[in-house]
PLY file of the C-alpha trace (Angstrom):
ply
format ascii 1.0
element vertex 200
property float x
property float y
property float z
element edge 199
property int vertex1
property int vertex2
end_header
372.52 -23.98 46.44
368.81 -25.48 46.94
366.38 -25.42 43.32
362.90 -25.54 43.99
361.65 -25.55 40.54
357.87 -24.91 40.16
355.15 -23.41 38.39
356.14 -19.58 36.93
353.56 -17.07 38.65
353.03 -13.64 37.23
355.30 -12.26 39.85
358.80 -13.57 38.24
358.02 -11.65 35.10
360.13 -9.89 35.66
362.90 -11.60 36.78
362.16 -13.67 33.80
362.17 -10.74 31.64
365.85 -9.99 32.65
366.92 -13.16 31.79
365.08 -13.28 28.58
366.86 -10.07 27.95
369.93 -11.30 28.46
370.02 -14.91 26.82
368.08 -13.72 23.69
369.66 -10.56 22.93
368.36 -10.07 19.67
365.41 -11.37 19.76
364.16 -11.09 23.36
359.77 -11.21 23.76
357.85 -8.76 24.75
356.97 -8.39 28.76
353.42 -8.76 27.10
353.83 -11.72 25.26
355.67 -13.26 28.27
353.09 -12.33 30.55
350.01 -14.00 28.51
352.63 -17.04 27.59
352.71 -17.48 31.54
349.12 -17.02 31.91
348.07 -18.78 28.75
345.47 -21.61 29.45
347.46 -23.94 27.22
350.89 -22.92 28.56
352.79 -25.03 30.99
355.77 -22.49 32.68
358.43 -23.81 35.11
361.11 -21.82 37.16
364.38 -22.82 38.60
364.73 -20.88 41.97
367.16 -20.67 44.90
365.14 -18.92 47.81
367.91 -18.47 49.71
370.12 -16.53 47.09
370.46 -13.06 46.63
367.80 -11.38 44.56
369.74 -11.20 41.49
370.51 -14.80 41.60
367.53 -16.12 42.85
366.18 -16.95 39.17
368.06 -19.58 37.77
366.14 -20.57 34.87
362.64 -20.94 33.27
361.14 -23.06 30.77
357.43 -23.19 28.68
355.85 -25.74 26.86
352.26 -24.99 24.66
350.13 -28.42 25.00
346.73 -27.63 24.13
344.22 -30.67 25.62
343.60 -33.12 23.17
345.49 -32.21 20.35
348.36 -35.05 21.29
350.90 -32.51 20.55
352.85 -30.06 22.33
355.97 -27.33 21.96
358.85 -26.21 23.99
358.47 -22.84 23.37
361.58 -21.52 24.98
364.34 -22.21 27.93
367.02 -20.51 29.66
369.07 -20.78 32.02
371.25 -18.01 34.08
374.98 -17.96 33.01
376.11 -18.75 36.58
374.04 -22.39 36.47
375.07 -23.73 32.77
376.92 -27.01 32.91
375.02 -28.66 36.00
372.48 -30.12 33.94
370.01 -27.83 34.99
368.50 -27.58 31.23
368.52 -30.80 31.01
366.40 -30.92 34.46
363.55 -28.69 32.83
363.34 -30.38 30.00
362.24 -33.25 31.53
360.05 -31.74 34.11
358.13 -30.17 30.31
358.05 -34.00 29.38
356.83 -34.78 32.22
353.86 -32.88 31.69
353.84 -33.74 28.48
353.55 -37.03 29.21
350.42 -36.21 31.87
348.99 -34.66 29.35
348.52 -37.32 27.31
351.09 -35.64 24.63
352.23 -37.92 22.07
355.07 -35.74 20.28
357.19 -32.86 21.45
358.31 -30.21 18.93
360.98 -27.58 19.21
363.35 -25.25 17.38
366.78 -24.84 17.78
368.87 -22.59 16.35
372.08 -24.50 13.48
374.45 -22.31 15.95
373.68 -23.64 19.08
375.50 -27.21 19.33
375.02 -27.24 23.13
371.46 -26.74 23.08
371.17 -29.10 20.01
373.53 -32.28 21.50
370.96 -31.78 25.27
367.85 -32.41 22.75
369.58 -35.14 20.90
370.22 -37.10 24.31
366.73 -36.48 25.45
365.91 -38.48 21.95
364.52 -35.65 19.98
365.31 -36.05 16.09
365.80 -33.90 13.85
362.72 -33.55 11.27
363.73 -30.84 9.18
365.47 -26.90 8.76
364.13 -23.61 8.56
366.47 -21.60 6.34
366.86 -17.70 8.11
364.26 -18.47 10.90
365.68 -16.76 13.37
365.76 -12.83 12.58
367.09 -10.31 12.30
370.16 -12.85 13.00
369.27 -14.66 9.58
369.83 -18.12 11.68
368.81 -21.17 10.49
366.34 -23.31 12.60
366.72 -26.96 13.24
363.08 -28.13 13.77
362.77 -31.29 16.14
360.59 -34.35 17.51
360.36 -36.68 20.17
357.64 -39.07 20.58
357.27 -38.88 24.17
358.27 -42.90 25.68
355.80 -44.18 28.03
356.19 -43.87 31.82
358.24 -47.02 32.89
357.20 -48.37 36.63
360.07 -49.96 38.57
360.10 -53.21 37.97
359.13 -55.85 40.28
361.75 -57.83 42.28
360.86 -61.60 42.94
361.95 -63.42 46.24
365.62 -63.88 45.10
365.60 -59.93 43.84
365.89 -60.81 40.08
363.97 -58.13 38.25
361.10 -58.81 35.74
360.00 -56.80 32.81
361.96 -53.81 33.38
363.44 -51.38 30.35
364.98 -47.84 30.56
362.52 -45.11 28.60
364.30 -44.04 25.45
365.27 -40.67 25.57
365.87 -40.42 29.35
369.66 -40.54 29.98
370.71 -38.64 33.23
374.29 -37.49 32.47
374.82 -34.03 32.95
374.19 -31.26 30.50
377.66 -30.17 28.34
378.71 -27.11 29.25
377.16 -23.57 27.91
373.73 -21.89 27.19
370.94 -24.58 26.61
368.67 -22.33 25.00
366.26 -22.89 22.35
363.92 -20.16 20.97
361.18 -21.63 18.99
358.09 -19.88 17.51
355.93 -18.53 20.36
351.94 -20.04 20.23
350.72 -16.78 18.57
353.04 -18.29 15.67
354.86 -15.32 15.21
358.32 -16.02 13.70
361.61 -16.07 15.66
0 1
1 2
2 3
3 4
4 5
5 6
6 7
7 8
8 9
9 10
10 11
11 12
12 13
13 14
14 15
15 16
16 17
17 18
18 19
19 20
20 21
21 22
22 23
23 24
24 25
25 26
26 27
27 28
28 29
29 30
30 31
31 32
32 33
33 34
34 35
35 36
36 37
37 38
38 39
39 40
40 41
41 42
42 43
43 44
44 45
45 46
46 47
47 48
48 49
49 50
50 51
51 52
52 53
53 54
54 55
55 56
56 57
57 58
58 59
59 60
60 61
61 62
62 63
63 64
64 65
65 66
66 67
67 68
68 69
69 70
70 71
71 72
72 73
73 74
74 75
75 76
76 77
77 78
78 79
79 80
80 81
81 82
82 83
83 84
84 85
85 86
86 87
87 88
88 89
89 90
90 91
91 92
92 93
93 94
94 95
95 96
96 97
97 98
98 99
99 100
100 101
101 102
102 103
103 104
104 105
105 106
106 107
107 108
108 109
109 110
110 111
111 112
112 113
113 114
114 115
115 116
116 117
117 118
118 119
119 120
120 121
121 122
122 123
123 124
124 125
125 126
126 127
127 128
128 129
129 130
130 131
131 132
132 133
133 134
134 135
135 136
136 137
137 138
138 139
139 140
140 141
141 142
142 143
143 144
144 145
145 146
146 147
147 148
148 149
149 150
150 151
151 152
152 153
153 154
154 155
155 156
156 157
157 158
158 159
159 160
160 161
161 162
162 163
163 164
164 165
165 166
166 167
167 168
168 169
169 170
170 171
171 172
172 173
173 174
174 175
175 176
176 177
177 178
178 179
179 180
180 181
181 182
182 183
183 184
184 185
185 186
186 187
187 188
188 189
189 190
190 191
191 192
192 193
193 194
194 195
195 196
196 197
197 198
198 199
């Protein structure tokens, strides 16, 4: 298995769109909303791709982030992954690419939804070092799910530290919110509200 991930392009709509489709079966977007989400000037969209797979395994995830210039603020506004890469940390590899960017960006805080039922997905943004800031009773329809609204304040980029002659290291600290372990096992999906700020 190779992963490029990069930049989504309007052609994988629609292998997007399957994916959607499947992950969030009840409350899947539109091909149109996807489309302008991808397109948006403010949106940042990443794929997960093996070249070399067959085409129905080719897209192995995706991942958006809204982070209008300026503002200091910015929102996951969904991720997925495909059922045959959950458990290799591949959410978790996204998720930092979006903070990342973020982080370029000169984004101060990160928001996102998650739905109360989805511990996976909720236990990968804990260990990134979001917090939990507050509930949405019934946010999710027609499913009636509560959503667990979420920040992080995005840590600084940390340079490797400088070794001296006898290799002891000086000024060095880990970023907060960067542990590497692998994402648990099962979907790490999170459905927030899209930009339009439609409800989901």
């Amino acid at each position: 298995m190779s992963v490029l991930m990069r930049r989504a392009r309007p052609a994988d709509v629609d292998a997007i769109m399957a994916l959607e489709r499947e992950t969030f079966v009840t409350d899947a977007w539109s091909e149109d909303l996807m489309r302008a989400e991808i397109s948006g000037e403010h949106g940042y969209y990443l794929v997960a791709v093996d070249e070399e797979a067959e085409p129905e395994r080719r897209l192995m995830g995706y991942a958006g982030l809204y982070a209008p210039a300026g503002t200091g603020d910015a929102d996951v506004q969904t991720i997925a992954v495909a059922p045959f890469t959950r458990g290799v940390g591949l959410g978790r590899g996204l998720m930092h690419a979006l903070i990342t960017h973020a982080r370029r960006m000169r984004v101060a805080r990160v928001f996102l939804e998650v739905r109360a039922d989805n511990p996976i997905a909720k236990s990968l943004y804990d260990s990134l070092g979001f917090v939990e800031i507050g509930v949405r009773k019934g946010y999710y329809q027609p499913d009636g799910v509560d959503a667990i609204s979420m920040r992080l304040d995005v840590p600084e980029a940390v340079a490797q530290p400088a070794s001296d002659a006898s290799g002891a290291r000086h000024g060095g600290r880990a970023a907060s919110g960067t542990a590497s372990r692998p994402a648990a096992s099962g979907p790490a999906t999170s459905r927030p509200a899209p930009s339009t700020g439609g409800a989901r």
